[in-house]
N, C-alpha and C positions, 0 to 999 in steps of 0.2 A: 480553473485549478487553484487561482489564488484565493478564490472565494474558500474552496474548500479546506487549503491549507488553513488560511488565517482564522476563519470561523466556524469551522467543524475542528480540526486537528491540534491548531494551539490551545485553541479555550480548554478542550477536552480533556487533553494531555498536555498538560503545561510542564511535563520533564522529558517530552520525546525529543526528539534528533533526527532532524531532516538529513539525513545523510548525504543523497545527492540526486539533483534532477536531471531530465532528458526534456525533448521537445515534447513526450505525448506522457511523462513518466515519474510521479514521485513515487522515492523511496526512503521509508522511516524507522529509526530505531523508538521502537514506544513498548513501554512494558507497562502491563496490565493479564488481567486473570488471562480473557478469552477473547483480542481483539473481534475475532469476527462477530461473538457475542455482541459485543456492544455497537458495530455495526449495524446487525440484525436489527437491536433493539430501536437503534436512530432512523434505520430506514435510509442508511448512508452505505449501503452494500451493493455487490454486481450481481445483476439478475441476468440468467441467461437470454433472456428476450430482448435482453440489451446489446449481444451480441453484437460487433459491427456497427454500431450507432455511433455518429457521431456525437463528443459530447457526453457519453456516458462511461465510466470505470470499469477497469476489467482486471481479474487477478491474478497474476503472473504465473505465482506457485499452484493456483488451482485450489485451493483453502489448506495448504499446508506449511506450518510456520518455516519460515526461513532461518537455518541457524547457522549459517558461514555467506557471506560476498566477497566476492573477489571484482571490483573493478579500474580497467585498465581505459577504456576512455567510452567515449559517449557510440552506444551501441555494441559497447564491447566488454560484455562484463558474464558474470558465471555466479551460481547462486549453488547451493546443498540446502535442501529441505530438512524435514525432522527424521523423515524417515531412511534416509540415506547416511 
């Protein structure tokens, strides 16, 4: 996970905002057109054959941007997508 923070996410986006982590869980303020686009493009996205793997990323919202968090402590938080 620090691999992927420091050398996919900082270089990339060098104005996001790590908001805040869990034991299995980063979560980022980054603005850009189409994150999952550039994702896609890097080959740095969740495949569902990844399913259950350990070691591999998985996406919370399900590809739907997140546009409100609410959290209150580790494990215990509440998100609204775009289309809510």
């Amino acid at each position: 996970m620090y691999d992927f923070h420091y050398n996919y996410i900082r270089k990339k986006y060098t104005d996001c905002q790590l908001l805040f982590t869990d034991t299995d869980l980063l979560f980022y303020h980054i603005k850009t057109e189409d994150v999952y686009e550039d994702f896609f493009k890097d080959k740095a996205f969740f495949c569902r054959k990844n399913k259950k793997v350990i070691g591999k990323f998985k996406d919370e919202a399900a590809g739907k941007p997140i546009v409100e968090f609410i959290g209150l402590k580790s494990k215990m938080y509440s998100y609204n997508d775009k289309n809510n």
